[in-house]
N, C-alpha and C positions, 0 to 999 in steps of 0.2 A: 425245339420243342422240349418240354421241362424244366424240372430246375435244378439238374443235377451240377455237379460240381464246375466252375466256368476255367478252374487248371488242372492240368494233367495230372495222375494221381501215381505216388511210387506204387511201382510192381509189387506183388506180393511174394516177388521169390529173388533171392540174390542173383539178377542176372546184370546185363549190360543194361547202362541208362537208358532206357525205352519208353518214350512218353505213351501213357497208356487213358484211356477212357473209362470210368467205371461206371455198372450199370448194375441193377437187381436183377436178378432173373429169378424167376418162380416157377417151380414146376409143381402140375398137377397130378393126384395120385388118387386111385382109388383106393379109399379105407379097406382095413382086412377086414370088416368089420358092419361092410355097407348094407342096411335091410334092405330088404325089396318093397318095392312099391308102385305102384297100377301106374299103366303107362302115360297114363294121363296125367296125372304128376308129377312125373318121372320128366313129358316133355314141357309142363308148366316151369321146370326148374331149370331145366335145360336153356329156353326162353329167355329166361330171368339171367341164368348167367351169362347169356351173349351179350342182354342188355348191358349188364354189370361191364363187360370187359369194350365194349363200347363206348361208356362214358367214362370208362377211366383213356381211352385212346383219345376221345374228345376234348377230356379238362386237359391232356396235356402231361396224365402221368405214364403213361404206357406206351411205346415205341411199337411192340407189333407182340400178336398173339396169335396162337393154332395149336390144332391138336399135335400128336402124334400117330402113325401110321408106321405097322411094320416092326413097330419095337418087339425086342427081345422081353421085356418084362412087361404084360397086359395092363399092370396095374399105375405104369405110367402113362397118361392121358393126354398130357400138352402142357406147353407152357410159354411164359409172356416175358419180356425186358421193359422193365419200366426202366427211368429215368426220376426219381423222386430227389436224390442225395442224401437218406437214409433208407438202410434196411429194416429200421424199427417202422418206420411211417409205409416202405412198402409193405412189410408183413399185415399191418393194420387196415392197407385196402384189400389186398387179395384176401384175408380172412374175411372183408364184410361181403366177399361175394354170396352170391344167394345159395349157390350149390355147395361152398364150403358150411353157410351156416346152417344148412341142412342134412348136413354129413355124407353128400353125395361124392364130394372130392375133399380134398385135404391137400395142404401146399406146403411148400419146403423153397427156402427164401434165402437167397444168398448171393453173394458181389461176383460178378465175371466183369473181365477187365478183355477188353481189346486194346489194337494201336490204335492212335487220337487219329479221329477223320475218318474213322474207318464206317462206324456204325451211325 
């Protein structure tokens, strides 16, 4: 599923040769900055973003997505592993989510590596 990269990728830290897999991951944040607004909007967009991270699990760019629960910091919300083979192309879908372009969430986008096979 995806198109991310089809060879294993160097680690990104001086360690022992460890064939590793890389992925995007994105997390979700709540802006410091969020308005309020009638809850019926609030679940209109809510809606929209499940859509949103549904058809990106569909097309084949997202591996798996969910909130968070329990966290230490409220304003981190959930987050998702795409599989794209850029950070540029995944930042440009999670931003077109509906909730981020509503300024209801806000994302922060960046490479996590496991060991190959794993994920």
């Amino acid at each position: 599923m995806g198109s991310g990269p089809a060879r294993p990728v160097t680690p990104p830290h001086d360690g022992p040769g460890i064939e590793l897999d890389r992925f995007e991951l994105v997390i979700f944040r709540r802006p410091h900055a969020r308005a309020e607004i009638p809850d019926e909007q609030a679940e209109q967009i809510q809606s929209a973003h499940l859509a949103h991270l549904a058809a990106m699990h569909d097309a084949g760019h997202m591996r798996v997505a969910g909130p968070f629960d329990e966290q230490p910091d409220e304003a981190m919300r959930g987050m998702c592993i795409y599989r794209t083979g850029s950070i540029e192309r995944t930042r440009e879908l999670a931003q077109s989510d509906p909730a981020v372009i509503a300024g209801r969430l806000a994302v922060d986008v960046m490479y996590w590596y496991c060991p190959r096979g794993q994920f």
